[in-house]
Steps between C-alpha positions, in 0.01 A plus 500: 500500500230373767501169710334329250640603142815408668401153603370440139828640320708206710195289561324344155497241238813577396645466828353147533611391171878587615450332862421205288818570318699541789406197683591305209840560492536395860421134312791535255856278514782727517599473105158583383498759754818620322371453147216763620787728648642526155209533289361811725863649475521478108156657456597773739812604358317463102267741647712716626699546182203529301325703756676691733732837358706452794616129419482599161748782537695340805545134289627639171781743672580152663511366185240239614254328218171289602732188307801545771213398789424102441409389857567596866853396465497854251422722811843618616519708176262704616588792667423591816264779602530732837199659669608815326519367158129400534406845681631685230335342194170380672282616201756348251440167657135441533315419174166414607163665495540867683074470610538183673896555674498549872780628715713407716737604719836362664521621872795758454714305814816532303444839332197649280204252392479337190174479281395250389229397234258152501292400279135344651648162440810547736269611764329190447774277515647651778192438678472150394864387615377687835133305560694166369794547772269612786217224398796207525541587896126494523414889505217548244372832275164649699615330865582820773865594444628739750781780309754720710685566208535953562209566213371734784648777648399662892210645395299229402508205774387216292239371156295280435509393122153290496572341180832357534396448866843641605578685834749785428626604796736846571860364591583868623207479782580196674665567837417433863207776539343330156553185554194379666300646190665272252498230666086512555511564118694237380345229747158606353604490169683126556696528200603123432911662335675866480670657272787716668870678423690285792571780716143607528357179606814446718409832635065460580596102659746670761242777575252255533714215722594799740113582556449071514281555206486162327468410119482223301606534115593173342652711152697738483650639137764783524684707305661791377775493775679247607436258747719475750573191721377701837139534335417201399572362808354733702160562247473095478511446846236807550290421256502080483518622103722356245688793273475465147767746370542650169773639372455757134539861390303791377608407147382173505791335356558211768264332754634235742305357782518289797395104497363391812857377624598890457723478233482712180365432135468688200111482365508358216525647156505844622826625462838347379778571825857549458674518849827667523706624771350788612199514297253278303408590104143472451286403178140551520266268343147663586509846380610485111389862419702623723774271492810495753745253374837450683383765754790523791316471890748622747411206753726196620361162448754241564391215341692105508662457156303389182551682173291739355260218343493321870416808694246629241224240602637341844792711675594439862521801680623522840443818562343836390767761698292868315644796360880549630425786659376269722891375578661640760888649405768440637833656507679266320264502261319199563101489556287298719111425448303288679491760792161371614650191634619723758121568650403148469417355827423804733182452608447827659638659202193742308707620165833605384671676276927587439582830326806537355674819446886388416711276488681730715217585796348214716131322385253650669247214612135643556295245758158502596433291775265342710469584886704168597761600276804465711924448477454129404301602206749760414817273534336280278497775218827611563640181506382406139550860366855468636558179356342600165708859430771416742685701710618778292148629428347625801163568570287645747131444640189756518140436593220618358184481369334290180421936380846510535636274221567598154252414242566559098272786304268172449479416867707190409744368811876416448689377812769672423522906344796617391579873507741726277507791803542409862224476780524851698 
């Protein structure tokens, strides 16, 4: 699909018809809010009975009957669906027109991908909650928007996409001897925001300050990674920008993003959010003909309280930790996230990342470092790593390079990797 059959497929009537939708909801009370929460689930789960031979098949051996599902309050008699249950009966789940289905596809960062199928009116809304969300902190459709988000790879350096007025830019070029190219591209193109995976943009503002290469973005929206304490701070300060960050999957069964006091909502109407322990279960309201309902995300949200009504429309979450792969274990079987608090404040400090090959074997702590990097710096880092794993699990430091840290198959950046065989 070309430039501009692309913008038109996310970009029409429809599209402003749901923006319109979407910003209404943004006027609703909370119980009205609510009352919409439960009319989109019933009318998702009567489709998918009627609809769908998967929930067909899946609700009957459950012994589960359109009756036994009144309101929300119904939901938890629902069973819940894995990744694998939906990879294995993908066809048995969509019921919508096979000419005018596109795929998707789930990155693969925990295993093989998942496809996916939307209809032209998911794209559409998806679009819409995105133009709504970016036009409320003043970024709007058609003004220069600057993307480092690894859509190219090392053989092409950068594209210019004339209709969307975007500046994709390859994430796997920038370095030192390429620097000085960007940054006379992106100044000339002035994009007013950028869209960017964290580490990325983290990445082309350290390049840049060590060259005293100034820019000025005043947005910045990220995603697909999360965004750790380090980069904002040091992007923020870089850029004078203010990060928007968004927080959703592949599957499109949750979207949360940041207010302008950085704390975390869920867009409204477009999923239901169950938060558990270790994982949240996910109902999506935008994509009925392929329906996930009670979908489990292997993320940690850790939200204040509030029962499943409450944290459907307003939860309070305090914090969005990722995937727990992204704990580190310890040997008494205890975890401990939040490791980026222990890069926060070193100034001199490029990008980190702690790979973790036992319980048994010490964390190996990758740096890459600026020239000034010196023993305060590092006693800083091994102070908080200390106090955050304690003494039992030792660690030791290596320098290297930004080539030098671990990347997933879809160039996405986790600060820390862990390994099943050791590091030889």
């Amino acid at each position: 699909m070309n430039d501009v059959l692309k913008y038109y497929s996310k970009n029409n009537l429809l599209t402003n018809r749901k923006l319109k939708e979407v910003a209404s909801l943004y006027e609703l009370d909370s119980k009205k809010l609510l009352e919409k929460y439960n009319d989109a689930f019933i009318a998702l789960v009567k489709s998918a009975m009627k609809h769908s031979a998967f929930y067909k098949k899946l609700y009957r051996e459950h012994g589960i009957g359109i009756r036994d599902i009144k309101d929300l309050s119904d939901i938890n008699k629902l069973p819940i669906l894995t990744k694998n249950d939906i990879k294995n009966h993908v066809d048995d789940i969509y019921h919508g027109s096979k000419i005018l289905k596109s795929v998707g596809y789930t990155s693969g960062t925990t295993g093989s991908p998942l496809t996916i199928f939307r209809s032209p009116l998911n794209v559409v809304t998806e679009q819409a909650y995105i133009r709504h969300y970016r036009s409320m902190h003043g970024y709007k459709l058609g003004q220069p928007l600057l993307a480092i988000r690894g859509m190219l790879d090392r053989n092409t350096t950068h594209k210019f996409n004339k209709k969307s007025n975007i500046l994709y830019i390859s994430s796997p070029n920038i370095n030192s001897g390429t620097i000085e190219f960007y940054y006379g591209l992106i100044k000339e193109f002035a994009p007013v925001a950028v869209e960017a995976f964290p580490s990325y943009l983290h990445h082309i503002c350290k390049e840049l300050e060590k060259k005293n290469l100034p820019l000025h973005i005043p947005n910045a929206f990220t995603s697909s990674e999360t965004l750790y304490g380090f980069q904002r701070e040091s992007i923020e300060a870089f850029l004078g920008a203010k990060i928007h960050d968004w927080y959703g999957n592949a599957e499109r069964t949750i979207l949360l993003a940041q207010n302008n006091q950085d704390n975390y909502y869920p867009l409204p109407l477009y999923s239901i959010n169950e938060f558990q322990h270790n994982a949240i279960i996910t109902t999506a309201l935008n994509n009925i003909q392929f329906p996930f309902i009670r979908y489990k995300v292997e993320d940690k949200i850790i939200v204040e309280g509030g029962d499943l009504l409450q944290n459907i429309v307003a939860p309070k979450i305090l914090s969005i930790e990722g995937r727990a792969s992204e704990t580190i274990d310890l040997k008494d079987g205890s975890i401990v996230g939040c490791i980026d608090h222990a890069f926060k404040g070193v100034s001199n400090l490029e990008a980190a990342q702690v790979h973790q090959y036992s319980v048994d074997k010490p964390l190996d702590v990758l740096l890459v470092v600026t020239p000034s990097f010196g023993e305060a710096d590092l006693s800083i880092i091994r102070t908080k790593m200390t106090n955050m794993v304690g003494k039992d699990m030792p660690f030791t430091f290596r320098y290297g390079t930004y080539e030098d840290l671990t990347f997933s198959g879809s160039n996405k950046f986790k600060l820390l990797v862990k390994h099943n065989k050791p590091r030889v």
